[in-house]
C-alpha positions as CSV (number, residue, x, y, z in Angstrom):
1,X,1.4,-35.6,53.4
2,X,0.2,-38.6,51.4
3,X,2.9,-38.9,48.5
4,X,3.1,-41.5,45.9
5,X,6.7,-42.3,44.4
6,X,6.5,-43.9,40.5
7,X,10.0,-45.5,40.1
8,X,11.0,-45.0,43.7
9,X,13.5,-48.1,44.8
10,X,16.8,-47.4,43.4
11,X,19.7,-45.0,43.3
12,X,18.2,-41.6,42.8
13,X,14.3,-42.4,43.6
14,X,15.5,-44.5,46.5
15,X,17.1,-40.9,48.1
16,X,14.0,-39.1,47.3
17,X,11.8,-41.7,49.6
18,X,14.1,-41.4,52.3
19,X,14.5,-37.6,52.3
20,X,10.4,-37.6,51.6
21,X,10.0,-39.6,54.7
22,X,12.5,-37.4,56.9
23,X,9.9,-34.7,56.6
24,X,7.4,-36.5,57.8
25,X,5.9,-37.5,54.2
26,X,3.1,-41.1,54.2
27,X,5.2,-42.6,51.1
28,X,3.6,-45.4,48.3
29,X,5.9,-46.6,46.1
30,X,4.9,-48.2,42.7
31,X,7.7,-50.4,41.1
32,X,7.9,-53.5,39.5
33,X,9.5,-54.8,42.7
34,X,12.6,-55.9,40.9
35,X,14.7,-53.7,42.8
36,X,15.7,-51.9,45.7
37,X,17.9,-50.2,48.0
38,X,19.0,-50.4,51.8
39,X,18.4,-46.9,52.3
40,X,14.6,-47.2,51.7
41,X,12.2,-46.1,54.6
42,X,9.3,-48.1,55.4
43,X,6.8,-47.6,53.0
44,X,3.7,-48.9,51.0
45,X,4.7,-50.8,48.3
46,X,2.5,-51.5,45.0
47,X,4.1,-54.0,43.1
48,X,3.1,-54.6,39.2
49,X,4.8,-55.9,36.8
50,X,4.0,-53.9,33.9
51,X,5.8,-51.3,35.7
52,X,7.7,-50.9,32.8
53,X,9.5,-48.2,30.6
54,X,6.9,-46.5,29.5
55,X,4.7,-46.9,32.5
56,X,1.0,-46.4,30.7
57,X,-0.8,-48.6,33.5
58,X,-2.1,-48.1,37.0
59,X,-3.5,-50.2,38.7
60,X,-7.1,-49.3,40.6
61,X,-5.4,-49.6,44.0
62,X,-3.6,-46.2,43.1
63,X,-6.6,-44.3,42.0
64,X,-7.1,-42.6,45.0
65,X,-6.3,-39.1,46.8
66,X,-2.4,-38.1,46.8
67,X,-1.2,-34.9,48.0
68,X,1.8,-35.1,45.6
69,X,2.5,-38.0,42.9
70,X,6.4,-38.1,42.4
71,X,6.8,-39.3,38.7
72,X,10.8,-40.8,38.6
73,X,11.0,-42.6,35.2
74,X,8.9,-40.7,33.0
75,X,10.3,-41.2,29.7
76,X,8.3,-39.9,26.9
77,X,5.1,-38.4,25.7
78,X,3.3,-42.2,26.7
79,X,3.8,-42.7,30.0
80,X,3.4,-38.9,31.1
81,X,0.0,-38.7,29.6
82,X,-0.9,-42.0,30.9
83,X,0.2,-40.8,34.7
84,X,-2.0,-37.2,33.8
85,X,-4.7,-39.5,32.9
86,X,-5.0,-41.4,35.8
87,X,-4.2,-38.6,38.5
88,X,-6.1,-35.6,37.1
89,X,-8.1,-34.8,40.0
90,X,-7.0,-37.4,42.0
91,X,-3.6,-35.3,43.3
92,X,-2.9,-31.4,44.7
93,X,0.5,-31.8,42.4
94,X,2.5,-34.0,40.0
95,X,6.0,-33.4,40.2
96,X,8.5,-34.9,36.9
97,X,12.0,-35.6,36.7
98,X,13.7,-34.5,33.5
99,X,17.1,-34.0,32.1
100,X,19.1,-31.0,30.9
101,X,19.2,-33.1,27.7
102,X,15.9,-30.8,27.0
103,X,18.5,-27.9,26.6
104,X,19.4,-27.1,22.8
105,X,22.6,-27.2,23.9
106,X,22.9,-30.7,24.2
107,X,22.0,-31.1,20.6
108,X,24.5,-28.4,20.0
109,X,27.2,-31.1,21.7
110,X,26.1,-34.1,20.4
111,X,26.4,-32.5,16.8
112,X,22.4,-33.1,15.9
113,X,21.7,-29.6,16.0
114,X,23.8,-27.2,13.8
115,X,24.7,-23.6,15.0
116,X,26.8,-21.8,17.5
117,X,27.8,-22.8,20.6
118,X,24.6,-21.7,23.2
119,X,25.5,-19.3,25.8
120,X,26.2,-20.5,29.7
121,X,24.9,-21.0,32.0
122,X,21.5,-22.5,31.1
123,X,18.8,-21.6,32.7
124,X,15.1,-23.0,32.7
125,X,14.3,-20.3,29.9
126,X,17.1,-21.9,27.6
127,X,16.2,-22.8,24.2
128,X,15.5,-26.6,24.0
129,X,16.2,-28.8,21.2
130,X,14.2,-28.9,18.1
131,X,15.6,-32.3,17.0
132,X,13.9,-35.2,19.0
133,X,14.4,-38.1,20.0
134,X,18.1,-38.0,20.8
135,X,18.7,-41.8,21.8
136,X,17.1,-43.5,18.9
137,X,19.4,-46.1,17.5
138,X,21.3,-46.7,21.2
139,X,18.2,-49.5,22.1
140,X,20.9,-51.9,22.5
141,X,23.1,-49.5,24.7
142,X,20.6,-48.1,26.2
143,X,17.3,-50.8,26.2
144,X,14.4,-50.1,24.2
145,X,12.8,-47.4,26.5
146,X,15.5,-45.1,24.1
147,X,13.1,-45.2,20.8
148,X,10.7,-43.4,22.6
149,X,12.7,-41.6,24.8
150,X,11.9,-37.5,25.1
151,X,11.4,-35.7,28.0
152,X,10.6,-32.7,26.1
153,X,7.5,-34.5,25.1
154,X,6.8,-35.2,28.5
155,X,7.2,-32.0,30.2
156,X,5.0,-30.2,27.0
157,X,2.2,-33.3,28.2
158,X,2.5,-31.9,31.9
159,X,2.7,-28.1,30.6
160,X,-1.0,-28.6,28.9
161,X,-2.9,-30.5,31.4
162,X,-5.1,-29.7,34.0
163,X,-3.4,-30.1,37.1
164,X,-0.5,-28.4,39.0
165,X,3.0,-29.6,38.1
166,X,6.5,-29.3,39.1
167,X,9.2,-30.1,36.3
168,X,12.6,-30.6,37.8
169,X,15.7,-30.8,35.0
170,X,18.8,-33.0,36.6
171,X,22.5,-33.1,35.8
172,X,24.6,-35.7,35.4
173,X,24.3,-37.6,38.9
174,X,26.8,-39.5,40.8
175,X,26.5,-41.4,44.2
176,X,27.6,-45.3,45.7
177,X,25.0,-46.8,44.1
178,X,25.5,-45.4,40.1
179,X,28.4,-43.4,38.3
180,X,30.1,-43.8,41.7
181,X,33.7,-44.7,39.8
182,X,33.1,-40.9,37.9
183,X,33.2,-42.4,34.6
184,X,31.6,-39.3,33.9
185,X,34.7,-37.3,34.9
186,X,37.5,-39.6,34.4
187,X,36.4,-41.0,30.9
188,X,36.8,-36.7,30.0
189,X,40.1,-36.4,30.6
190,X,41.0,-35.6,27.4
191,X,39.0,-32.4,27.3
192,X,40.0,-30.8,30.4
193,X,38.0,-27.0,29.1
194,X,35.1,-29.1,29.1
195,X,32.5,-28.6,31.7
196,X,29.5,-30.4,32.9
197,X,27.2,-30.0,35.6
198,X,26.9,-32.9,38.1
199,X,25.3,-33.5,41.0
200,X,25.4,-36.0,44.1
201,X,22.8,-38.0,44.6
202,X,22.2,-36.7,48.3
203,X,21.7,-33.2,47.0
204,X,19.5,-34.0,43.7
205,X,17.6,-36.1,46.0
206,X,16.9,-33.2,48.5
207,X,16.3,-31.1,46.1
208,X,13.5,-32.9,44.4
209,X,12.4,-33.6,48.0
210,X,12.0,-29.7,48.7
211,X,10.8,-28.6,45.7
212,X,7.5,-31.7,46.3
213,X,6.9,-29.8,49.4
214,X,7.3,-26.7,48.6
215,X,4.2,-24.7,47.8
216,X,5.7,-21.9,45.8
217,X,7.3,-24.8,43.3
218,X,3.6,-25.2,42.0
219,X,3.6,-24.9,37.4
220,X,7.4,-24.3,37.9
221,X,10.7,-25.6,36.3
222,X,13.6,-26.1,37.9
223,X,17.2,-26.9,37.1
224,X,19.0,-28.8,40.0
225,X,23.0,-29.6,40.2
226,X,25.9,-28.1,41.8
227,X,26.1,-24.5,42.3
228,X,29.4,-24.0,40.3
229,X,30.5,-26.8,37.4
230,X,34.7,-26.7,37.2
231,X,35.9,-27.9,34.5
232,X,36.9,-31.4,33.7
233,X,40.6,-30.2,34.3
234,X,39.6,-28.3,37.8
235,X,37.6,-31.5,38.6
236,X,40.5,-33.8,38.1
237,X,43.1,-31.7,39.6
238,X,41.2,-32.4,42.9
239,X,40.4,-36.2,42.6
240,X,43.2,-39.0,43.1
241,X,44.8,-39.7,39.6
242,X,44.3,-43.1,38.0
243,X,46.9,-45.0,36.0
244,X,44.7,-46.8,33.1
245,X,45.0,-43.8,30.2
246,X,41.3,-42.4,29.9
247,X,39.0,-43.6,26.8
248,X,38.4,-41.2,24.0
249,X,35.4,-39.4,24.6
250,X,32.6,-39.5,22.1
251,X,32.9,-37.9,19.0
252,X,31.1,-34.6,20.3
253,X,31.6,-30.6,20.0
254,X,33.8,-30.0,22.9
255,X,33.0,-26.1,22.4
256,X,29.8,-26.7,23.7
257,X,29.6,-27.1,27.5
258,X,26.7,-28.5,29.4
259,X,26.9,-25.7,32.2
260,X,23.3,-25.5,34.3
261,X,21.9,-22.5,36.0
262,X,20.7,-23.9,39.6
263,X,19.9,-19.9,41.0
264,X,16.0,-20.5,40.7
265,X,15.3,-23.2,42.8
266,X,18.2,-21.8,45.6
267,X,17.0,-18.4,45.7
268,X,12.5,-18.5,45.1
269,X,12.4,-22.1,47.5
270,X,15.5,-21.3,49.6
271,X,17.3,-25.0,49.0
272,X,20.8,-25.4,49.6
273,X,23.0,-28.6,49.3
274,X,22.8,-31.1,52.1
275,X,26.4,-32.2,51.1
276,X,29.9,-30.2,49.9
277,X,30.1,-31.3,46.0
278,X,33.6,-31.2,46.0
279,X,34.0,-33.5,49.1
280,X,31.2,-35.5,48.2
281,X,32.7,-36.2,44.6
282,X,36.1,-36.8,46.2
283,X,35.0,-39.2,48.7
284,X,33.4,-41.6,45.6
285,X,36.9,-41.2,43.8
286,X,38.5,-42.5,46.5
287,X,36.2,-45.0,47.2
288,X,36.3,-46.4,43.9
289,X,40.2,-46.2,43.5
């Protein structure tokens, strides 16, 4: 299986090569060669430097036949149209990595969309946000790629085109090599009814993996993350206790939980976690401590 990786040498990408490879997969990666990641199989590597956010060129070398093109860091409208454009034809499937920041409900917490807390879990047939753009104004946070950012823009690009797609919604993801101190736990401690679906890297990684090699995951959605989200309280009942006092949080609606519905891609391509989310989140609170 030939399979071309856009964005594939670090933290999450870099687990999707190696788990792409363990099934036998002949893995490209294009990146900007900037980074990378011990884990990494061997692998083609097509270096450019205008492998930027938002990718919009490919160079000729990668217009050729791929069974699957694996599209990481696809942040916008841009840079999916761009990789549409240039593998139309050219692949059996292109496969994109979202966020559940599509999910209304996220505009719901972040106070940008008014209305009633959304009901839980979300699944793929949630309504999504009607306010874009949500990280306009954080470029300096965030680096520029957040004017532009919207990955409801980029899955309505892939929706529309002429090829098969596979869209694939993440949660919040923690592993060694990013969010491994649980920031995104411990920095909540304040708002312990809160819940938020998270997901170790191993298992996101897998699950990305399976659904690009899946058949039946062809024009599908998918939400990936653990199979239950605790609360922030359950969470940190289980996890060593720190002494620093915990941040405030950002000024969001607490009411609304960020809770995802991962039954699809369990029960129509049969995944299951590689790794024990509780253990696995334990293991990086410990190893941080």
């Amino acid at each position: 299986m030939r399979v071309l990786i856009i964005g594939g040498t670090r933290f999450i990408g870099a687990h999707v090569a190696r788990q792409l490879s363990e099934k036998g997969a002949a893995l490209t990666a294009f990146h900007r060669g900037r980074s990378s990641n011990a884990i990494l199989p061997e692998m083609e590597h097509m270096l450019d430097s205008r492998a930027e956010y938002p990718i919009v060129h490919f160079p000729e070398e990668l217009r050729r036949d791929w069974d699957v093109v694996v599209h990481m860091v696809a942040m916008g409208q841009a840079d999916a149209q761009a990789a549409i454009e240039t593998f139309e034809g050219r692949t059996g499937r292109l496969i994109l990595i979202s966020s559940c920041d599509v999910y209304r409900a996220y505009g719901r917490l972040t106070k940008t969309e008014p209305g009633a807390a959304e009901p839980l879990p979300l699944d793929e047939d949630a309504p999504l946000r009607s306010v874009l753009y949500p990280y306009r104004g954080m470029e300096e946070q965030l680096g520029a790629y957040a004017h532009d950012y919207e990955k409801i823009l980029a899955e309505n690009a892939l929706r529309a085109a002429g090829l098969d797609w596979t869209i694939l919604r993440l949660p919040k993801v923690y592993g060694p090599e990013d969010n491994g101190d649980l920031a995104t736990v411990y920095n909540f401690a304040t708002v312990p009814v809160w819940k938020w679906t998270h997901g170790h890297v191993t298992n996101v990684a897998a699950a990305i993996a399976h659904a690009a090699t899946h058949p039946a995951a062809r024009n599908e959605v998918f939400n990936v993350g653990e199979e239950a989200t605790p609360s922030m309280g359950e969470r940190l009942a289980l996890l060593p206790e720190r002494k620093d006092a915990p941040p405030e949080p950002p000024p969001f609606d607490y009411g609304q939980s960020l809770v995802l519905d991962t039954t699809r891609i369990r029960r129509m391509l049969g995944y299951a976690d590689i790794v024990d989310e509780t253990q696995a989140m334990r293991r990086s609170a410990e190893a941080a401590a």
